[in-house]
Every structure is written in C-alpha cells, then in structure tokens.
C-alpha positions in Angstrom: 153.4 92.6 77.9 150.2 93.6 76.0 150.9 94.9 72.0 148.3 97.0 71.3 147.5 97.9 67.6 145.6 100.9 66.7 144.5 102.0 63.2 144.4 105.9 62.4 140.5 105.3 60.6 139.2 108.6 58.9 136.5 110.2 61.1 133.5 109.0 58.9 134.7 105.1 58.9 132.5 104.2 61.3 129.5 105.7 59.8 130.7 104.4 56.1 130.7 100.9 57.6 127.2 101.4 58.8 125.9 102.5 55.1 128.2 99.5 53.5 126.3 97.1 56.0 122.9 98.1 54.6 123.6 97.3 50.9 122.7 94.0 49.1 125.3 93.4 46.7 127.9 95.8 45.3 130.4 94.8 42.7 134.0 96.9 42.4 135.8 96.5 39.2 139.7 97.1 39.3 143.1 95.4 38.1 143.0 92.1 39.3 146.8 92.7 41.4 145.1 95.0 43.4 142.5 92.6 44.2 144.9 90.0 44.8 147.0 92.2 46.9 144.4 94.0 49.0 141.9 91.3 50.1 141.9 89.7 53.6 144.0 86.4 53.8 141.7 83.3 54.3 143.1 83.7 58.2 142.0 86.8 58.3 139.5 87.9 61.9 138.1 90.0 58.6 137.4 87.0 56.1 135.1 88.2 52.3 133.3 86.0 50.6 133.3 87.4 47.2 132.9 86.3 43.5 135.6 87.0 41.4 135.3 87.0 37.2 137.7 88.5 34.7 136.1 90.8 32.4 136.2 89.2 29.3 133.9 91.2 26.9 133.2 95.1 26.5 135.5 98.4 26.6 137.0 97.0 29.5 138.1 94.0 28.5 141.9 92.8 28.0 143.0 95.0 30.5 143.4 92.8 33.4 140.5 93.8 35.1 138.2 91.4 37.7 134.4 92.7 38.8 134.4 91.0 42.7 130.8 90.8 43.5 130.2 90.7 47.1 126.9 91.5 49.7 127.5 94.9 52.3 128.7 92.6 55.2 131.6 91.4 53.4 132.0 94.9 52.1 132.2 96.1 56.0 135.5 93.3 56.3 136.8 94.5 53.5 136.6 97.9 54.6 138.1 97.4 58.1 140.8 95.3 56.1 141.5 98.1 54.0 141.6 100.5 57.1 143.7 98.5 59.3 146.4 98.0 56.2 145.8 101.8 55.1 145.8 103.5 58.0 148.4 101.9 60.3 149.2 103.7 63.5 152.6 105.5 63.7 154.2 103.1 66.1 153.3 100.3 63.6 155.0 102.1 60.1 153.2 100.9 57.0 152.5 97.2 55.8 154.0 95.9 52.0 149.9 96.8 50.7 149.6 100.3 52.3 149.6 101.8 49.6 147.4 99.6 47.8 144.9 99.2 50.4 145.4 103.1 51.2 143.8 103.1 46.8 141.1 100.9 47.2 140.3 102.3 50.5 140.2 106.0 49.0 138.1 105.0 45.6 135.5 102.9 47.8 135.1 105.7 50.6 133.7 108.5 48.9 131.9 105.7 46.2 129.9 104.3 49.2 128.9 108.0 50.6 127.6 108.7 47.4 125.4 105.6 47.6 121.6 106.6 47.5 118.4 104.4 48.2 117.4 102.7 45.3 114.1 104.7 43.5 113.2 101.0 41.5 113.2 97.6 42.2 114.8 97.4 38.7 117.5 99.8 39.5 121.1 98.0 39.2 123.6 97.0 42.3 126.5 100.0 43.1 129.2 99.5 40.9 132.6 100.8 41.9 135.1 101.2 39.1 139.0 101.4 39.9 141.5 102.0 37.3 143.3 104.9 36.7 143.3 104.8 33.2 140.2 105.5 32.7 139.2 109.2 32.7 135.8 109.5 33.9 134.5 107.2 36.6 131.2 106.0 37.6 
C-alpha cells in the first residue's frame, strides 16, 4: 500500500518559491523558539543552511530574539518546510508546529511578495521581522 501525503499550499506558493529562489541573502528576525521549533530537522529532504545570532545590542535586544541569515535557496526549503507543516492535508490532521510553522509561513509570505529589485548596489538584504510585540513591522 502507497501513503500518499499531500499539502493544501496557498495558490501563490509556487510562484513565492520562484521569487524566494532569486534572492541573495535575506535575514528574518523572530523569537528564537520559533526558530527552534519551525526549522527543518537535519534529516530533513528540505535541509537550511542558515546562520543563526542572538541579538545582543539595539531596541531589540533582551527579548529572546535570533536574526537567521540565510541565501533564497535555503529560503525555498524553508518555505516548503513551513508549507508541508502549515498546510497539512485533511487526512493527515495537524503536526505539534502547525501552528508555528502556519506563523512564520504567514509573516514570510506576503514579506517575500512585497520583495522589489534592488534600485543600488548599496541597498540592504530583505529583512523580515517576526514578533508580535512589536507594533509596526518592516
């Protein structure tokens, strides 16, 4: 007997992995236990290489937040990780992280559409900011 597993993927994944794959580097700052619970296992068919550093200094600081610095392929794994665990078919029910990777998955979505072409070689890398205390958002 085959299992099949099927993902329910919003209709612009595809399209958002597409963009994802075209950037250099992006960097997403959020608590570190979502990092921690949302990132692929190191068994994982969707394995991220990503750099990881608490933020020590600034407004931001003490509030147990990482920046994980990572190019636009790993992005795309992280994404289809994030799908897979977000998006779980209806014969499947949810994992322990759906709803964590259903967060990150919602934050980074409409962050990466928003995405434009860099107008300067000078400009900075996408940064994606996740934490729901703060009010305004980049």
């Amino acid at each position: 007997m085959l299992a099949i597993s099927c993902v329910q993927s919003p209709p612009e994944h595809s399209a958002r992995l597409t963009k994802a794959a075209g950037l250099a580097r992006v960097s997403i700052v959020c608590p570190k236990d979502l990092w921690e619970e949302t990132k692929p296992a190191e068994r994982s068919q969707n394995k991220v290489k990503a750099k990881t550093a608490e933020i020590a200094a600034g407004p931001q600081a003490g509030r147990g937040l990482v920046r994980v610095t990572m190019t636009g392929t790993n992005l795309v794994a992280y994404l289809k990780q994030l799908d897979s665990n977000a998006h779980p078919s209806k014969m499947n029910g949810e994992y322990p992280n759906t709803a964590s990777s259903r967060r990150v998955y919602d934050a980074l979505a409409p962050a990466i559409d928003r995405i434009k072409a860099a107008s300067s070689p000078d400009d900075p890398e996408p940064e994606i900011i996740i934490d729901d205390t703060i009010p305004d958002k980049a």
